[in-house]
N, C-alpha and C positions, 0 to 999 in steps of 0.2 A: 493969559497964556493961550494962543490958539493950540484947536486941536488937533494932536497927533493922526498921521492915515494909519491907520495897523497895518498896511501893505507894504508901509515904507519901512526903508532899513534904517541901521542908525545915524547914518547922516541925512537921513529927511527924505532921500531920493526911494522912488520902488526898486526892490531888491531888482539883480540883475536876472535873466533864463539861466545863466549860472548857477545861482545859488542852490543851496541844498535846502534854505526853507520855501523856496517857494518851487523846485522843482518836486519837492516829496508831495503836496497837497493840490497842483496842478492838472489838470487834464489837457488833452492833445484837442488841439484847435478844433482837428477833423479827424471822425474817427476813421480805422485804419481803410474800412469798407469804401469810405466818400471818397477816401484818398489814393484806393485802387482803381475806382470807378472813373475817376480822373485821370489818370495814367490811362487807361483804355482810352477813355475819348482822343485824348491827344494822339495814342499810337493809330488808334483809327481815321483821326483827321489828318495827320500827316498822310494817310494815302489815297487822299480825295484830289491831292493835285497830278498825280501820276494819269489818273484815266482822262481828265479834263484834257490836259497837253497832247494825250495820243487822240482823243475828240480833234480835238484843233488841225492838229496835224493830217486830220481825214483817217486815220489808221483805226480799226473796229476794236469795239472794247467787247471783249467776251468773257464769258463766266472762266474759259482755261485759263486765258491770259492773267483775268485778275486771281484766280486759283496760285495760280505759279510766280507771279510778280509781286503779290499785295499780298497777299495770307502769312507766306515768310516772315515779313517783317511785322505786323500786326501781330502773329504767334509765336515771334522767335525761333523758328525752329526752319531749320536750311531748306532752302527750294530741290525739287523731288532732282534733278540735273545734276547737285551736287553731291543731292546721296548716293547717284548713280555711281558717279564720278570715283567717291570713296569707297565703292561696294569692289569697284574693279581692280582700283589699287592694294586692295587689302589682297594676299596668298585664302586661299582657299583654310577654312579649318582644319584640323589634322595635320596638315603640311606644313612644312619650314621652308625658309631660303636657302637654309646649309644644305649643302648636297652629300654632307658626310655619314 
């Protein structure tokens, strides 16, 4: 009788990522650290093509431009133009729009 894998399920095959025996005694490929560190790299490499193009284009790449074009989206957090934008739109605190 050959022998059994203990990994495999009862029809022979290894259980599936499904499973609940093999998802309980598992561990994560990469831990959560490697797999944030990866996400950066990526968010930061996507914005290595942006300066290159404006290079090419003969247009100067400055520390504002890239400040205000590239940091946005490598930080998630809205370029300073549109906070402007929302700061003006909002009524002043204290104040209402009813004029009653």
């Amino acid at each position: 009788m050959p022998s059994r894998d203990p990994k495999a399920g009862r029809d022979g095959l290894p259980d599936s990522p499904s499973s609940p025996s093999l998802a309980a005694g598992s561990s994560s490929p990469a831990p959560p650290v490697v797999a944030l560190i990866g996400l950066l790299g990526m968010l930061i490499g996507e914005q290595v093509v942006p300066p290159i193009k404006r290079m090419l284009a003969g247009e100067p790449v400055t520390a504002t431009w890239f400040q205000s074009e590239c940091m946005p989206k490598i930080t998630g957090t809205p370029p300073a133009t549109l906070l402007a934008d929302r700061s003006e739109a909002m009524p002043a605190q204290g104040k209402t729009l009813d004029s009653h």
